[in-house]
C-alpha positions in Angstrom: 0.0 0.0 0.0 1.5 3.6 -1.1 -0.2 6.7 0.8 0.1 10.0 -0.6 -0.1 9.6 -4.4 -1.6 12.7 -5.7 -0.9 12.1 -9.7 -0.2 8.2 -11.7 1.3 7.8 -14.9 1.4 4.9 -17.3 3.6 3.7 -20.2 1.9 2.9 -23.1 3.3 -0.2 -24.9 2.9 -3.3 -22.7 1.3 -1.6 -20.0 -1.6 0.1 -20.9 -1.6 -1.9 -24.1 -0.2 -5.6 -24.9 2.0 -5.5 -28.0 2.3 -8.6 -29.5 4.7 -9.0 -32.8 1.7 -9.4 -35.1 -0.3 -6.6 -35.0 2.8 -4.0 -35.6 3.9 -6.3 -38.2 0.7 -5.6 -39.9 0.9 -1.8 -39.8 4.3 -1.5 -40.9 2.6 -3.7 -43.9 -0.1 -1.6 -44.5 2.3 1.4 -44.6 4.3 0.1 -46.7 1.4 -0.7 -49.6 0.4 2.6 -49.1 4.4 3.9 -49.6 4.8 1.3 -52.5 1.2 3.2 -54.8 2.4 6.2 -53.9 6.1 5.8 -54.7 6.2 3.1 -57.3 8.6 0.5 -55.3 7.7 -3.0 -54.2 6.5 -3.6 -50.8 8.8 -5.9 -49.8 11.5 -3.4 -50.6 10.2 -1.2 -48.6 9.3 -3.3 -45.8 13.0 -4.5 -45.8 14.6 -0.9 -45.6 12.1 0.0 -42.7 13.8 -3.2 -41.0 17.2 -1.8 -41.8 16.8 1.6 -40.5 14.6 1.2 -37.3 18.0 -1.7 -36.3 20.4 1.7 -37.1 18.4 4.2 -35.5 18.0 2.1 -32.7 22.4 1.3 -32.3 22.2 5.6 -33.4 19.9 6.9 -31.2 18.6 5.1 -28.1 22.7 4.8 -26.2 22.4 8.8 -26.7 18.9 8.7 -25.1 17.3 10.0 -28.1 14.1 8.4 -29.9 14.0 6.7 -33.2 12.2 8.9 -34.8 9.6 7.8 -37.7 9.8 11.0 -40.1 13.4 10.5 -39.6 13.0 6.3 -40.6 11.1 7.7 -43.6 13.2 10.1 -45.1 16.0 7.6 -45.2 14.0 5.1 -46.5 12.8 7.6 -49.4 16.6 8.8 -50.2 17.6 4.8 -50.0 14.6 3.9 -53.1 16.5 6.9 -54.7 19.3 5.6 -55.2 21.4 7.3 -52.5 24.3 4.4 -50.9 23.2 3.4 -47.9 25.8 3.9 -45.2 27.7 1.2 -44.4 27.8 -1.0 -41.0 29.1 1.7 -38.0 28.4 4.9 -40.1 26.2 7.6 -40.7 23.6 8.8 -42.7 24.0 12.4 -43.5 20.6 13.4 -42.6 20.8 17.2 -43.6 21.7 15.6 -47.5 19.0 13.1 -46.9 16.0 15.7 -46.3 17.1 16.7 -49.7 15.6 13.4 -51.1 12.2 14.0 -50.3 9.7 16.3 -49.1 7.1 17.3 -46.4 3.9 16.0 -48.1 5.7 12.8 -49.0 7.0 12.2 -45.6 3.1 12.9 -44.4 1.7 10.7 -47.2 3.5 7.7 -45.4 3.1 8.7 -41.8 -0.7 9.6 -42.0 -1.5 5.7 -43.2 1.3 4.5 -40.5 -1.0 6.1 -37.9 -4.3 5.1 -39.6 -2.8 1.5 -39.8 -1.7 2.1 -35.7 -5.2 2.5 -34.8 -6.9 -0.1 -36.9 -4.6 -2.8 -35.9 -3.9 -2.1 -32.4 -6.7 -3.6 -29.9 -8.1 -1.6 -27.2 -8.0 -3.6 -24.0 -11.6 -3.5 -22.8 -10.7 -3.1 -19.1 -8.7 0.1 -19.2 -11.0 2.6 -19.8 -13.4 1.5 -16.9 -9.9 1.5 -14.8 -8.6 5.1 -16.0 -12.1 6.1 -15.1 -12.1 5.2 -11.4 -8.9 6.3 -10.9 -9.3 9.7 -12.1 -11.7 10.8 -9.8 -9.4 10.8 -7.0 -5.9 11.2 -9.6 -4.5 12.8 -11.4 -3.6 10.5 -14.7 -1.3 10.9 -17.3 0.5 8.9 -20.4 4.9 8.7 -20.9 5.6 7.0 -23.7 8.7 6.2 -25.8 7.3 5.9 -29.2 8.9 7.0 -32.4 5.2 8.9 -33.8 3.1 10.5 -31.4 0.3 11.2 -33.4 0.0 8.0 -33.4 -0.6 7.5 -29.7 -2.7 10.2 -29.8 -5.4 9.0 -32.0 -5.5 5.5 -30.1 -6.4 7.4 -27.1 -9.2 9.5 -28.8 -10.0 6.0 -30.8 -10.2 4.5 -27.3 -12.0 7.1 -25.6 -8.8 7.4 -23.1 -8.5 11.1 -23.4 -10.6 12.3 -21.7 -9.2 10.8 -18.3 -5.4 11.9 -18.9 -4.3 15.4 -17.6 -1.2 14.4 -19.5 0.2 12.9 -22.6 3.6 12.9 -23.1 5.3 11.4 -25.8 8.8 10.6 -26.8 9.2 11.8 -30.2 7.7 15.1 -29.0 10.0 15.6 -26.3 13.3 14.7 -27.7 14.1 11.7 -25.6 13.8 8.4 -24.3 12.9 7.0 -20.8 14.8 6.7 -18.2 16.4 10.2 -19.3 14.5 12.9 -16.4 13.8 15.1 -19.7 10.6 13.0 -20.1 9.5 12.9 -16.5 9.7 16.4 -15.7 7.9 17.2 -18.6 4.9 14.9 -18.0 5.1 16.3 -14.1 4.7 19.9 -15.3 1.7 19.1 -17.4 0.4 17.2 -14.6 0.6 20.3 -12.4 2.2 18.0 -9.9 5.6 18.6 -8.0 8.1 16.3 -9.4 8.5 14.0 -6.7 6.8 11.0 -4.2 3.9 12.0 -4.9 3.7 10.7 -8.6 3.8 7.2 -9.0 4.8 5.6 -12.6 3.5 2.4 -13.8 5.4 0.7 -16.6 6.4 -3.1 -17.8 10.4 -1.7 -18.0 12.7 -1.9 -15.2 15.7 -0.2 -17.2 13.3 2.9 -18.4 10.0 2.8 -16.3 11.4 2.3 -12.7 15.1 3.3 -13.2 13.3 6.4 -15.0 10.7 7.5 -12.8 13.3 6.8 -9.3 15.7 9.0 -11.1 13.5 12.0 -10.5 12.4 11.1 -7.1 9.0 9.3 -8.3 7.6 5.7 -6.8 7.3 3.2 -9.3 5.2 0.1 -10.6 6.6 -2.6 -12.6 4.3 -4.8 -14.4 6.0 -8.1 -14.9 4.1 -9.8 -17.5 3.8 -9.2 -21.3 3.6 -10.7 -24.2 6.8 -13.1 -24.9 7.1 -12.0 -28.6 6.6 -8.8 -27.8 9.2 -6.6 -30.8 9.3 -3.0 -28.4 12.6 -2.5 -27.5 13.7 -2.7 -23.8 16.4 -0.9 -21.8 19.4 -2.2 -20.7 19.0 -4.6 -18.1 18.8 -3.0 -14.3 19.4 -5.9 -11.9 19.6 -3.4 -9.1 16.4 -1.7 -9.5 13.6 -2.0 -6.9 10.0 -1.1 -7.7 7.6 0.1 -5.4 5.3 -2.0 -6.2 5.1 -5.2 -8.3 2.0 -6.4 -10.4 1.5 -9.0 -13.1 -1.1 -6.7 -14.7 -1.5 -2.5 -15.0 -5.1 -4.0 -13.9 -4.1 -5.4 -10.2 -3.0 -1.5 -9.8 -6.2 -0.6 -7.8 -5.9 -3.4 -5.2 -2.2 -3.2 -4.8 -2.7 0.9 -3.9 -4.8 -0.8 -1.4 -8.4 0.9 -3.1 -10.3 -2.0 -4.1 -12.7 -1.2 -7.0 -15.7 -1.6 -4.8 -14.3 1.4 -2.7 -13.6 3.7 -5.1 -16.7 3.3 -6.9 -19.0 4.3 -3.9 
């Protein structure tokens, strides 16, 4: 039992929602047709240079904290189907040439379907809403998630009819950076209109960036254990020597491990 929580927030990817490898699969597929009509490639070119670059971006940009950005991903993969080399193993692309391969509208033409694709192929767990909705009438509630295209998130949480429960939404690929960096956290605390501290508690399914993260800037944290086994979002480093607040198997058995069972909170 934790007294004194004023505000809780959640990760998104295996917390709030289970990410199994199919579904995402399936949205970079859809994007990908949509990329191949618009561009004139072959999907399975296109599907194989996403591969390629999210693997870089990820040895590029996560050890610096920063997120993998999507319009980034795109803009590579456009210069790559136009016949700019791609770098090789341990190098660089040279993104300010790259930008010059492409422009705005075409990056948008890819991302809008990407998110479109996000939102039809990603299941809303039934439970959460009914769970945000308790919890917000004595919390404050807010999202921080790494994810490389927040518009993305956002219109799963409209889609979802999460919203309207979260004082916050804070998103990676807006920010700048990655959990566990404090960047993130201090953000989502200002929006929260909470002082940073022990009286936010973060619930997330990633010891490296959820409960490393969130104790960094003084927060309590909840690790949820389980997710799914095939699960393709990347994890932090492994953080033997971190110690969560609480532990759950579920974002769901958060109400009776703050010690409010359901019945109580909705009298």
């Amino acid at each position: 039992m934790i007294d004194g929580i004023e505000a809780i927030t959640f990760d998104f990817g295996n917390t709030l929602v289970p990410f199994p490898a199919g579904p995402l699969a399936n949205v970079v597929r859809l994007t990908a047709e949509r990329a191949a009509a618009l561009l004139g490639c072959q999907v399975e070119e296109f599907v194989e240079a996403w591969d390629e670059e999210r693997l870089r971006q990820f040895a590029e940009d996560v050890p610096e904290g920063r997120e993998a950005d999507l319009d980034v991903r795109v803009r590579r993969i456009l210069a790559r189907l136009r016949g700019r080399s791609v770098p090789p193993p341990g190098a660089r692309w040279d993104d300010a040439a790259v930008r010059a391969s492409s422009d705005q509208l075409e990056v948008d033409g890819i991302l809008g379907p990407y998110a479109d694709a996000f939102v039809a192929n990603i299941a809303v767990p039934a439970s959460i809403g009914p769970m945000l909705e308790r919890l917000t009438r004595t919390h404050r509630l807010g999202v921080i998630s790494n994810w490389p295209l927040a518009v993305s998130i956002d219109r799963f949480l409209d889609n979802a009819g999460w919203r309207r429960h979260l004082t916050a939404v804070v998103v990676s690929h807006r920010v700048g950076v990655i959990k566990p960096r404090p960047e993130i956290f201090e953000t989502a605390a200002a929006e929260l209109g909470v002082a940073s501290g022990p009286s936010i508690l973060h619930v997330g399914d990633d010891l490296g960036a959820d409960v490393v993260g969130a104790h960094g800037v003084g927060w309590r944290a909840a690790w949820v254990r389980l997710k799914p086994e095939d699960s393709p979002l990347p994890v932090a480093p492994p953080a033997p020597d971190a110690k969560p607040d609480l532990t759950i198997d579920s974002v769901l058995d958060l109400e009776d491990a703050l010690g409010r069972t359901r019945h109580a909170i909705e009298k």
